[in-house]
N, C-alpha and C positions, 0 to 999 in steps of 0.2 A: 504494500500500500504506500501512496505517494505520505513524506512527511506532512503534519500539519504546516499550514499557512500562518504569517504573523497575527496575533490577535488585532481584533479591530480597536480604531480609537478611541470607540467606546469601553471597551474592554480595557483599556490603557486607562484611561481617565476614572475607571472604577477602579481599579487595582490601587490609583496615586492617592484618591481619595480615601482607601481605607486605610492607607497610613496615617494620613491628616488627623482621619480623626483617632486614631489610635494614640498618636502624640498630643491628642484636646485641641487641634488645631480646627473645631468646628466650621467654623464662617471659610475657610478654603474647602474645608470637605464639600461643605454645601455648592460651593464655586466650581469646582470641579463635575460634579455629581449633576447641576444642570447643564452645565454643557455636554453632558455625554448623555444624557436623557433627551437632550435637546434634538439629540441627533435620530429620534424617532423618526421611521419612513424613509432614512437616509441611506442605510443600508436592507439589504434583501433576503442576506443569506441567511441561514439558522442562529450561528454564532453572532454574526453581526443582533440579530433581533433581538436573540439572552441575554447579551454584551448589552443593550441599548432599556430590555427591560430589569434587567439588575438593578440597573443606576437609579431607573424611575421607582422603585419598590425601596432601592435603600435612602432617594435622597426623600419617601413618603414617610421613612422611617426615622429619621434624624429629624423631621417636620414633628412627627408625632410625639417624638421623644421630649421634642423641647414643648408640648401644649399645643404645637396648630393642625391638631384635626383636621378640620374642615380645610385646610389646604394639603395635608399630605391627601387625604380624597380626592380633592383636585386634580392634584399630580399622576395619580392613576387613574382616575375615570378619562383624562385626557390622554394618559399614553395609548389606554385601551383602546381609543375611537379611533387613534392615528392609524393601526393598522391592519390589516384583513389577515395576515395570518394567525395560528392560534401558538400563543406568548407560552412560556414556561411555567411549571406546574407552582413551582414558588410565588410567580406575579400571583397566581392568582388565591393559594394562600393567602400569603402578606394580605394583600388588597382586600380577600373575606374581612381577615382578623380586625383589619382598622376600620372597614364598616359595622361592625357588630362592637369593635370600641365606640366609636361614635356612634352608636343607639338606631344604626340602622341595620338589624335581624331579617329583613325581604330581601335587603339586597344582599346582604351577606350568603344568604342561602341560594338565591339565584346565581351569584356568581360560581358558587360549587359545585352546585349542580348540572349548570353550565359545561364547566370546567370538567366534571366527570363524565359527562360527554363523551368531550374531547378525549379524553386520558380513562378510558375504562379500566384500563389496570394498574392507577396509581392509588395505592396506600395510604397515601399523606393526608390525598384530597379526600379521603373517605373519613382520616381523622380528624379534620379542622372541620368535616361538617359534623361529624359527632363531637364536638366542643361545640359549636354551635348552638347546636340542639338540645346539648343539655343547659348553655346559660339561659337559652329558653325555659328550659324545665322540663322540656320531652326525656326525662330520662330512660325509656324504655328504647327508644328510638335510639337516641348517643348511646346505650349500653349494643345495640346491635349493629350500631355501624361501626365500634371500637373491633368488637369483634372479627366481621367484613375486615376491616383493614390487616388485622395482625393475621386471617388467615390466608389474606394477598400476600403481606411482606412482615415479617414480624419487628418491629422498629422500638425501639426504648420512648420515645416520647408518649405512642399509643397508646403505651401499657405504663405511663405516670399518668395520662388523663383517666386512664380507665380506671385507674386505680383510686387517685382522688373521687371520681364520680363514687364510689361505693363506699369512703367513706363518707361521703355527704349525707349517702341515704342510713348512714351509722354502723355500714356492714366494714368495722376494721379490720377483722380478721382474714375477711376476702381482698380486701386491697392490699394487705401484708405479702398473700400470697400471690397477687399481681407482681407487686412490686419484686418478688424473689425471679421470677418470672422474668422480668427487665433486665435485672442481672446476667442471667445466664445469656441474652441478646447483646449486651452491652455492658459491662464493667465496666467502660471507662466514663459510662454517659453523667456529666456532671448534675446536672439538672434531677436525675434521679432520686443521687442521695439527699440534694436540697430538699427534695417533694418529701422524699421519705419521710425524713429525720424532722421537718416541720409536722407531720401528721402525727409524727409519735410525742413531741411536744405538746401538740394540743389536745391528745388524749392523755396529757399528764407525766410521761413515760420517759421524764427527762434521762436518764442513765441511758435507755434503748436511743436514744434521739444524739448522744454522745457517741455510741460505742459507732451507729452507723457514718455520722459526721469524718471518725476515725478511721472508720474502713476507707472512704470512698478518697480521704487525704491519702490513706497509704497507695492506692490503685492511680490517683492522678500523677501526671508528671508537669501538669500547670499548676491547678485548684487554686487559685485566688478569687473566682468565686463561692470554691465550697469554705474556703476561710473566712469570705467575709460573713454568708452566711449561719455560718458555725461559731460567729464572732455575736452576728446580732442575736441567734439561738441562747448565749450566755447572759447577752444583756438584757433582755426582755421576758427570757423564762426562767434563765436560770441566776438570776438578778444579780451577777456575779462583773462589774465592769471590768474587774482587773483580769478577768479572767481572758473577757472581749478584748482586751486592749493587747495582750498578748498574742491572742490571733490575728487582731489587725496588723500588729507591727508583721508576724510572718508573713502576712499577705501582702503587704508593702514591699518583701523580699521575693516576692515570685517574679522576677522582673522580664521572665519569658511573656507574660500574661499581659494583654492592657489592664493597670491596677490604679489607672487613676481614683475610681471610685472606692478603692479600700484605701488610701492617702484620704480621702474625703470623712470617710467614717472614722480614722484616728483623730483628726485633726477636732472631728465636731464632738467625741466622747471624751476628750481632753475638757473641749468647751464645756460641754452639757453637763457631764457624770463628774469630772473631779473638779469642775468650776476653775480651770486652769489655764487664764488666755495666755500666757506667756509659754507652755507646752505648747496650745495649740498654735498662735503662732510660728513655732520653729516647726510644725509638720507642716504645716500648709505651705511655708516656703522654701520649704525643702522638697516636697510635691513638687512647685513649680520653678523649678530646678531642671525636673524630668518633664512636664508637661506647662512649658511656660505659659499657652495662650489658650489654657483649659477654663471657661469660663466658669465652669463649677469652684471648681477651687478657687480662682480669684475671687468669687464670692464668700468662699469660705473664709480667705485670711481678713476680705472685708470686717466678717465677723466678731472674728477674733481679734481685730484692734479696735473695733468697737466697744466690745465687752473689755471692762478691768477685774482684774483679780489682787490677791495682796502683790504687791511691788510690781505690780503691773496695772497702769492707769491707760484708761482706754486714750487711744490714738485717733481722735475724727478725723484728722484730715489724711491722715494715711488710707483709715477705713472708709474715707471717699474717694482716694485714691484707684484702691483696690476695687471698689465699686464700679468705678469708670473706666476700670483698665477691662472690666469685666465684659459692659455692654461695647467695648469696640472690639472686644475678641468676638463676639458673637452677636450684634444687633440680635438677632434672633432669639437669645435667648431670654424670655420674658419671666421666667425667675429671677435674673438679676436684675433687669429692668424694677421689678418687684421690690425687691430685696433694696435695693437703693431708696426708691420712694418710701418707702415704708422707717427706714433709718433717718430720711431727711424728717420723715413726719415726728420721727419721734425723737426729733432737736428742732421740733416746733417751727419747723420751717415749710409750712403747709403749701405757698404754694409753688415752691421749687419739686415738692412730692406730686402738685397736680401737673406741672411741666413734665417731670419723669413718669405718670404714668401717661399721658398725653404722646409721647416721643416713644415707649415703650409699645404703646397700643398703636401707631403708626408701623411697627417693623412687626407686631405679631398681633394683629388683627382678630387673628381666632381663639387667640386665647382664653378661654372664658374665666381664668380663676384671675388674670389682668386686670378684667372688666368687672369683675366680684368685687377687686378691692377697692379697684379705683371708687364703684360704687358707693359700698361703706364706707369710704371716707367723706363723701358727702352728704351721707344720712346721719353721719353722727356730728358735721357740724350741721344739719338741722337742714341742708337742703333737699331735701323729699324730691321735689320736680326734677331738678338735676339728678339727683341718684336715680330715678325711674327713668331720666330718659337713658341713662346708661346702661341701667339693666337690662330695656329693651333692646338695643345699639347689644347688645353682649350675646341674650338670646338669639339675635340675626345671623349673627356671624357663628355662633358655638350652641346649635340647636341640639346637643345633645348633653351639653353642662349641666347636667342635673343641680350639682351644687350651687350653681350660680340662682335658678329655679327656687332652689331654697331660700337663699341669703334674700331672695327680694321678696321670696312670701313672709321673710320674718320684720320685712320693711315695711309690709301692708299691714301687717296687724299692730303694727307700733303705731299707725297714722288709725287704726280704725277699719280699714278697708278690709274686713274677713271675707268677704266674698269673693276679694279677688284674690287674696291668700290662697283660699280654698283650690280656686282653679289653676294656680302657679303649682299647688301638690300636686293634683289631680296630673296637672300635665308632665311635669317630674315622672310619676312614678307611671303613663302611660311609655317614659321613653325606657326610665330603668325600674320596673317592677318587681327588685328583687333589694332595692337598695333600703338596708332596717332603716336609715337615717330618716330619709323621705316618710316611709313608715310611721317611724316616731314622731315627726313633726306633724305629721296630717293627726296623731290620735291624741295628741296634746291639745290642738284648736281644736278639737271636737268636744275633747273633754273641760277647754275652759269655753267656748262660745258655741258648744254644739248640744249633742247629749251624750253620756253617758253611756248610753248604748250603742252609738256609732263609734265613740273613741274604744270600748271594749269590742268592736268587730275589725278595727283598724289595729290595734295593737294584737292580734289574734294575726289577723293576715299576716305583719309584719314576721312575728315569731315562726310564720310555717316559711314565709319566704325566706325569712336571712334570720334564722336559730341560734347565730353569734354574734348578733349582736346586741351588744351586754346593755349600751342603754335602755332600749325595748322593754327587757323585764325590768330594769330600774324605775322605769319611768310607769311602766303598766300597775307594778309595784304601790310606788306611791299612788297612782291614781284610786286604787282598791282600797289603800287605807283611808286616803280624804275619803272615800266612800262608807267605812267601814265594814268592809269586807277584809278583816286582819286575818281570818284563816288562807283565803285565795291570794293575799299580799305575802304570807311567808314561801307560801307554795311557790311563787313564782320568781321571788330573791333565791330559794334554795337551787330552784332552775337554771338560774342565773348563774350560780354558781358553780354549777356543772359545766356548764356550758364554754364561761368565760370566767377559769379562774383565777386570770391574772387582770382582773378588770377592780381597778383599786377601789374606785366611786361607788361600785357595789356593793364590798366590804362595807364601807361608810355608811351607805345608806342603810344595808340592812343590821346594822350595830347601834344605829339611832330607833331600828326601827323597835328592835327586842329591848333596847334601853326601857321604854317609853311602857314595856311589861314586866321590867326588872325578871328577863329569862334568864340567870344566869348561866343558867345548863347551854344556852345559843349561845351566849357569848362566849363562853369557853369552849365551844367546838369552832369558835371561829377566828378564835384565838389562837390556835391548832393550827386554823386553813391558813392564817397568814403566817406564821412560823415556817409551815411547808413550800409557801408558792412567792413568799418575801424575804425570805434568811433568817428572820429573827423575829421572835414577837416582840418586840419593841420597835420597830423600825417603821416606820409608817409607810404605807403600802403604796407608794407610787417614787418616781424619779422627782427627783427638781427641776427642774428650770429656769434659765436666770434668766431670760426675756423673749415674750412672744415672738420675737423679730429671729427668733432661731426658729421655730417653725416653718416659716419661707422655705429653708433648706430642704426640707423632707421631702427630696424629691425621687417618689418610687422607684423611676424608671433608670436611676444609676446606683440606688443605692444597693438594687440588688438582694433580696430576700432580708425586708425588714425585718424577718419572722411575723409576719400576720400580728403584732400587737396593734390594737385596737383602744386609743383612748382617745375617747372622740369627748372634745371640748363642747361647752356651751359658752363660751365666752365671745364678746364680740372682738378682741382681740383676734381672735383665729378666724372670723368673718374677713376681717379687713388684711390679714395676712396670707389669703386665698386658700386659706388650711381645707380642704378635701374631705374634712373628718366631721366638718361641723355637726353637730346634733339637737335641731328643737332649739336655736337662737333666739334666746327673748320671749317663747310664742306665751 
């Protein structure tokens, strides 16, 4: 056979681009990655087409990564029109997953199905439509197309979805033995041990959630992601920082690996857990050292000369330095955009923060948690119109931001406007009907400006939809005791507890709740629980935090297997910090 031919320059322009960003060099990756996507139509051949849909799938995927949805959709419902022949089985992956991230499930499913068409004997595309299907909830469906696929090609991914899907429905012992199953496919498959070793976590099984973390270190020859997630496993379950911190530094030494994001995680558990800017400091610049024009970490060390600690007095002008150096690495990136405003706002410089999120919402448009904060900021200096017409301008552009949905039904009932509250939930949880949050806030308004019986069929749905999430029964909770229904109020804090028992506020709640009965026998069993799930019964059962403005940070999509902790704030602080977690603001 003749040798292959030079790759195309599409191909060339994706390959230069995945170095860029691999050194955080974002804003070029992105530069590159449109001009090779650009070149849709340009070329005819097969390679030429892959080569051309690669670039469009990855540069939809660096859109996504940084908040703009609705334009990495863009970027592929536009390459897909450009050409008549049929694209690689990956475009069309990818392209499901981020319509079905942004809350559109028809087209997701049309595009798969489509796609399986085309590709009757690929595997993958018969997995991404059983994920599909199941954040739908067709579990019987996703449990039969998991199967279809592994008995096409047996793949280590298939058999972590599949596996997750059966512990959802509570069958652990079946997904244990999927999961062995994966193994014998793939030992090296990183992602694996992550899925694993979190399930065994949150069935409580912390030693089993170690010993696997330990395997899958011993079988890798990168793991800088299985360290950093074995890092956040210690911090959040196994409430051990120093433990995490130790895994982070090895994962800062896997220097085969892109490890910006475990440099990011040292540098903010410095911040966060030992209240130490002058440590965290010297990670973050030593970070960008190896990744100079990483926007994340520029944001990070932003932080940490913001924040003071003993003999370390915070640095503003550095930390706007850092800020600035941030948003020219990457216009694009609208958490630093963020992250700036939100630091100006809180040196009372309000409106060099409406400038910054003004200039920030000009380079990421779709962003909807942008447009969440910028909003809250002018609902809580008291201009209502203006924040409406922002939330509107945010829904337009980020129609599938639930959270944003939220933040402005918790505007409406601050002004009065329950009706329109009402239908901001309603529309929320028509796009994501699984999300507890939405849940929680629709059965709070019903239960303060509704009845009693709606908010008890709303806090019911919420629980069968999304069963972890811990405010639901806190909130359901209290709702039964202001009722006096104090039997159906223990029943469902003890639920809670099962459920999510690393959720501190529940603790709290139900310790005031048996106070209030002098049960003593409750309190000392839960005395017990926090001993177990906190380190010490004395230690009071959550982390610190030394300013909302570190929240900003949490950004999922680098941080790389939070471990699923869930501590969803009610504060409007985390409103206007575009926090994702919010829960039942104000209502």
């Amino acid at each position: 056979s003749s040798p292959p031919g030079p790759p195309s320059a599409a191909a060339v322009l994706r390959a230069w681009a995945a170095e860029e960003d691999r050194l955080g060099d974002t804003a070029k990756a992105r530069e590159l990655l449109k001009r090779a996507a650009a070149m849709f139509g340009a070329g005819t051949g097969s390679l030429a087409v892959a080569a051309q849909a690669d670039a469009a799938l990855q540069l939809a995927k660096l859109e996504a990564k940084k908040g703009a949805n609705e334009l990495a959709l863009e970027i592929l419902r536009s390459a897909a029109s450009k050409i008549s022949l049929r694209l690689p089985t990956a475009f069309y992956n990818g392209w499901a997953a981020l319509e079905m991230d942004g809350g559109f499930a028809d087209n997701a499913t049309k595009i798969l199905r489509k796609a399986i068409e085309l590709y009757p004997q690929d595997a993958s595309l018969l997995q991404t439509l059983g994920t599909v299907e199941n954040k739908l909830g067709n579990l019987d469906v996703a449990r039969d197309l998991f199967r279809k696929s592994i008995a096409m090609k047996p793949l280590a991914p298939t058999f972590v979805a599949w596996a997750l899907l059966e512990e959802q429905v509570g069958d652990v012992e079946n997904a244990r033995k999927i999961f062995d199953r994966a193994l014998l496919v793939d030992p090296l498959h990183s992602p694996l041990y992550n899925a694993w070793g979190m399930m065994e976590a949150r069935q409580g099984d912390l030693e089993n959630c170690r010993r696997i973390y330990d395997r899958g270190i011993a079988m890798s020859t990168h793991g800088a992601s299985l360290l950093q997630g074995y890092g956040q496993f210690e911090l959040n379950f196994g409430k051990d920082p120093v433990r995490a911190k130790e895994l982070f530094i090895l994962g800062t030494k896997r220097s085969r690996d892109e490890n910006s994001y475990v440099w990011h995680s040292l540098g903010m558990i410095e911040l966060r857990d030992f209240h130490n800017s002058g440590s965290a400091r010297d990670v973050f610049v030593e970070a960008l050292k190896r990744y100079p024009r990483n926007s994340q970490l520029l944001v990070g060390a932003g932080l940490a000369y913001s924040i003071g600690s003993p003999g370390k007095p915070p640095s503003i002008e550095r930390a706007r330095d850092y800020f600035k150096r941030a948003v020219i690495a990457d216009t694009s990136h609208a958490h630093a955009w963020q992250a700036w405003a939100v630091f100006e706002l809180r040196m009372n410089n309000k409106d060099n923060a409406r400038k910054l999120f003004q200039r920030g919402l000009k380079y990421c448009p779709s962003h909807g948690a942008l447009w969440q904060a910028f909003a809250v900021l002018e609902m809580l200096e008291g201009n209502f119109p203006r924040a409406r017409s922002l939330f509107e301008k945010g829904i337009e552009t980020s129609p599938g931001h639930v959270h944003l949905m939220q933040a402005w039904a918790c505007m409406e009932v601050r002004v009065g406007n329950i009706t329109r509250a009402r239908q901001l939930l309603i529309r929320g949880l028509e796009v994501n009907p699984n999300n507890g949050a939405l849940w929680n806030s629709s059965a709070l308004l019903e239960a303060k400006h509704g009845s009693l019986f709606n908010a008890r069929e709303k806090f019911s749905e919420g629980l069968f939809r999304d069963p972890d999430h811990a405010p639901l029964y806190r909130c359901f909770a209290q709702t039964e005791t202001k009722a006096g229904n104090y039997s159906r109020a223990r029943d469902l804090y003890r639920q809670g507890l099962e459920h999510c028992p690393y959720h501190a506020p529940l603790y709290h709640a139900y310790a005031e709740f048996e106070s209030i009965f002098g049960n003593v026998q409750a309190l000392a069993e839960l005395k017990k629980a926090t001993a177990r799930y906190f380190g010490s019964e004395d230690t009071e059962p959550q982390r610190a935090s030394i300013l909302s403005l570190e929240s900003l940070y949490e950004e999922g999509s680098n941080e790389k297997m939070r471990g699923g902790y869930d501590d969803s704030s009610t504060s409007m602080d985390d409103a206007l910090d575009g926090d994702e977690n919010i829960d039942a603001l104000d209502l």
